[in-house]
C-alpha positions as CSV (number, residue, x, y, z in Angstrom):
1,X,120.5,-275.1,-13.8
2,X,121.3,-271.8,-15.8
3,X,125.0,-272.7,-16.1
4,X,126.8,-276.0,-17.2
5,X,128.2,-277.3,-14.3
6,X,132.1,-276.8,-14.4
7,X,131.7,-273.0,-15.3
8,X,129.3,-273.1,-12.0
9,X,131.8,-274.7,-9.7
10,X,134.7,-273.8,-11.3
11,X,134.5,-270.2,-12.2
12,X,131.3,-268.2,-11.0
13,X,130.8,-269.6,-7.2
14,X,134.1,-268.9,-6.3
15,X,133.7,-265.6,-7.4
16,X,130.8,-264.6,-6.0
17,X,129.1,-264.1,-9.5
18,X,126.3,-265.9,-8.5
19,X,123.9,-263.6,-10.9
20,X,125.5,-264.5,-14.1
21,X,123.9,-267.2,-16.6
22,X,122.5,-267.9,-19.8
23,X,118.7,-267.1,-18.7
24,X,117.0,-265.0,-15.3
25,X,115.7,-267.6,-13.3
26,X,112.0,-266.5,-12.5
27,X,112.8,-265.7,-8.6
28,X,115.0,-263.0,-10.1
29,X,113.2,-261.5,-13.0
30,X,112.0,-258.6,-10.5
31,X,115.0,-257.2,-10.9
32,X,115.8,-258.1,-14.4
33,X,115.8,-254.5,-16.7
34,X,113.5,-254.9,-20.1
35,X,115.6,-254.2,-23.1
36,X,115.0,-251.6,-25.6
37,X,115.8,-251.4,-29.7
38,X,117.4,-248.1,-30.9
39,X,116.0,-247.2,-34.6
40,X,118.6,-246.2,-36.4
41,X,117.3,-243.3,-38.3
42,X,115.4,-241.6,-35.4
43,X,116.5,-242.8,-32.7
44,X,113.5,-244.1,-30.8
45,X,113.5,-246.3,-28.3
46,X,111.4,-249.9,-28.9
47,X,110.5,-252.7,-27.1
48,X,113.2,-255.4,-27.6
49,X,112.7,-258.3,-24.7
50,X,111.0,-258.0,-21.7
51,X,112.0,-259.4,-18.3
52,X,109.4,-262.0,-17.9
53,X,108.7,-262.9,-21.4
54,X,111.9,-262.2,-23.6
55,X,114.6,-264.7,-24.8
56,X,116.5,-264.4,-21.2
57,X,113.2,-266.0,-19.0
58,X,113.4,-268.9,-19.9
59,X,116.4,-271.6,-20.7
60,X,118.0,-271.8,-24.3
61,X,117.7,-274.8,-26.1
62,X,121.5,-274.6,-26.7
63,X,123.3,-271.9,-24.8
64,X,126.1,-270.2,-26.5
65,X,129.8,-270.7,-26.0
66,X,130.4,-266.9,-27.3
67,X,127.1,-264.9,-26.3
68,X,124.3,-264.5,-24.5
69,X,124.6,-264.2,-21.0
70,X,123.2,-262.1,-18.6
71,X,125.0,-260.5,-15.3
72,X,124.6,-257.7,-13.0
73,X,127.7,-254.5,-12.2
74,X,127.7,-256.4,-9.3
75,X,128.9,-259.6,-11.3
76,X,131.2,-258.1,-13.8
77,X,132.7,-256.0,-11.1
78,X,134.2,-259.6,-9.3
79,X,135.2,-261.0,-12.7
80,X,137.3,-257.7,-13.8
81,X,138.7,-257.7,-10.3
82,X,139.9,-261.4,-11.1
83,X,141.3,-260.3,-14.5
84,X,143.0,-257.9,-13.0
85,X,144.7,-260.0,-10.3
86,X,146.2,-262.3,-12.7
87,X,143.7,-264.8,-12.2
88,X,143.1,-264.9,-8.5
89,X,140.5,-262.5,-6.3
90,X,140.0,-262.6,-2.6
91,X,142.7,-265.3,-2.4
92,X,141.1,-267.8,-4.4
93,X,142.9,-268.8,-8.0
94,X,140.7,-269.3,-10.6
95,X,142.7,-268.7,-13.7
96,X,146.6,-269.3,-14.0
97,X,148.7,-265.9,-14.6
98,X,150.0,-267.4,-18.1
99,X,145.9,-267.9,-19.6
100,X,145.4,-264.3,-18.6
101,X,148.7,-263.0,-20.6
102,X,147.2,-264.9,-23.4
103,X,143.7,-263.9,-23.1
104,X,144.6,-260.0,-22.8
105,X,147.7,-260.0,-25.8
106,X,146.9,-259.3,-29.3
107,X,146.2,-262.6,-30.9
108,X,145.8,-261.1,-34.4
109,X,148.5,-261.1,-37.4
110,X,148.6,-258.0,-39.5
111,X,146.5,-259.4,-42.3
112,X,144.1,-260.0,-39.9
113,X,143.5,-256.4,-39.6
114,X,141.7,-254.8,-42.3
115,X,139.1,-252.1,-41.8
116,X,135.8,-253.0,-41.6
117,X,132.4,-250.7,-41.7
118,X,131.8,-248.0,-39.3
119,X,135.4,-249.1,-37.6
120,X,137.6,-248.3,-40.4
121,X,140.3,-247.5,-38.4
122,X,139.7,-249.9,-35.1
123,X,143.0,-251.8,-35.5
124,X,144.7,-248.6,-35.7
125,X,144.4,-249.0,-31.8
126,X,143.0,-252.5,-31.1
127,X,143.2,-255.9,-31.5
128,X,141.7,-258.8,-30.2
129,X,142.9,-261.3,-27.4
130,X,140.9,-264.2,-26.7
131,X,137.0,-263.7,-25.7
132,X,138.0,-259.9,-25.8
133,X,138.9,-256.2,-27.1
134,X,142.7,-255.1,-26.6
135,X,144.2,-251.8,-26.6
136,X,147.8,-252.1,-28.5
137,X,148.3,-248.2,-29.1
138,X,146.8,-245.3,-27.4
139,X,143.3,-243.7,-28.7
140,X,141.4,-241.1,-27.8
141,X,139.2,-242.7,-25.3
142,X,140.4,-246.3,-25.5
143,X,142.2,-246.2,-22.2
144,X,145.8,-247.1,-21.6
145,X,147.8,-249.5,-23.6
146,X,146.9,-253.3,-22.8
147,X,143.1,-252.4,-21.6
148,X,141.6,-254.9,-22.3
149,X,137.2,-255.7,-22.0
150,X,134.5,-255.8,-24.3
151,X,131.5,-253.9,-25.7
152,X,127.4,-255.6,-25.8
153,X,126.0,-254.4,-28.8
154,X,122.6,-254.8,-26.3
155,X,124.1,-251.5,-24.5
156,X,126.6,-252.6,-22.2
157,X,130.6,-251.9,-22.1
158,X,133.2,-253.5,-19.8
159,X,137.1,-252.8,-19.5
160,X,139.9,-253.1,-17.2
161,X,142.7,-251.0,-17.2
162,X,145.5,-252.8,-15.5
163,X,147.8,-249.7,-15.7
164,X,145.2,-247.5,-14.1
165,X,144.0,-250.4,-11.8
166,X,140.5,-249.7,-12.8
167,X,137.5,-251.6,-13.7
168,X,134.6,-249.3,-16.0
169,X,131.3,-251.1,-16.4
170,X,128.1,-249.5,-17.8
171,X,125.2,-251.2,-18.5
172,X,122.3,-249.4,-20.1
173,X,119.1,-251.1,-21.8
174,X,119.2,-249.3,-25.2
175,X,120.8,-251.7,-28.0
176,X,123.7,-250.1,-30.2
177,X,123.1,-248.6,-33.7
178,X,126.2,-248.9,-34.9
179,X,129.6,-251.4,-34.2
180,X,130.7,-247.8,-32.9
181,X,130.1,-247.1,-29.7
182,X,127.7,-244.4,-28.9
183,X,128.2,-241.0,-27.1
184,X,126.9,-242.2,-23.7
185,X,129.7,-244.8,-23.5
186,X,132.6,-242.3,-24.8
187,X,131.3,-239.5,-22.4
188,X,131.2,-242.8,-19.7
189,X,134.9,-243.7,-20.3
190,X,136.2,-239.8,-20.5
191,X,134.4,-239.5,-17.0
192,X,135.9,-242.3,-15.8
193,X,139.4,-241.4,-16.5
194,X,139.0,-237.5,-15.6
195,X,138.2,-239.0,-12.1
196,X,141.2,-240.6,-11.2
197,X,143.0,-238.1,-8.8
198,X,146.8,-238.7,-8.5
């Protein structure tokens, strides 16, 4: 099985996420997308891990409790729908209201927040909940206070904006050069926001 057990009863097959696991099974690698390193100097595009021989074909030994899964837009579309409804989508309950107010608060004291690399000033505007990124203070592209989601440093970005009503999820297969995120996703989440019409 790709998934322990109790996250595949309890979490993904009552959501529908039924492409979300730790590894493509080999039925599905057809439609798995290779991944690509990003040199950091020039920019060039490199193999990273292929569909049908890479880390992801094949089961981990160990899988991880804070990376490494693989999903589809599809996928993370039904999960950020559940976020967003306090823990329930399509009438079914998966989370209680009360562990979504403490995954999507700031969990992190002041000390916590000291700058750090390329992100000198991230806490200026974010903070961490649990498992994910928080807005606490409106940035320039961050979305609305209390977005909360999380960037893949293998080229993917996901964020609900519960004030906005919106889930924003771009996946690309070029890995990030920096822990900032690159033009493609800042153009992605000015787009997004230009386009809501009310």
């Amino acid at each position: 099985m790709a998934l322990p057990d109790f996250l595949r009863e309890r979490l993904f097959e009552p959501l529908g996420m039924h492409d979300t696991a730790f590894f493509v099974p080999k039925e599905k690698q057809y439609r798995f997308a290779t991944s690509y390193s990003t040199d950091f100097s020039t920019h060039a595009l490199s193999l990273f891990d292929g569909p049908t021989d890479g880390q992801w074909s094949r089961a981990p030994v160990f899988p991880s409790g804070a990376a490494g899964l693989v999903s589809t837009a599809g996928d993370l579309l039904a999960f950020g729908e559940m976020m967003l409804g306090d823990g329930e989508r399509g009438g079914t309950r998966i989370l209680s209201r009360p562990s979504i107010v403490l995954m999507t608060t700031d969990q992190l004291l002041p000390a916590q927040k000291v700058p750090w690399g390329a992100h000198d000033n991230y806490f200026d505007t974010h903070g961490f909940g649990f498992g994910m990124s928080v807005v606490t203070r409106f940035g320039d592209y961050s979305g609305s206070v209390g977005t909360f989601g999380w960037d893949g440093g293998l080229g993917t970005t996901w964020y609900c904006d519960p004030r906005e009503h919106m889930v924003s999820i771009l996946m690309t297969q070029a890995m990030w050069t920096s822990p900032a995120p690159p033009d493609v996703c800042l153009d992605f989440r000015t787009t997004a926001y230009r386009a809501i019409d009310d």
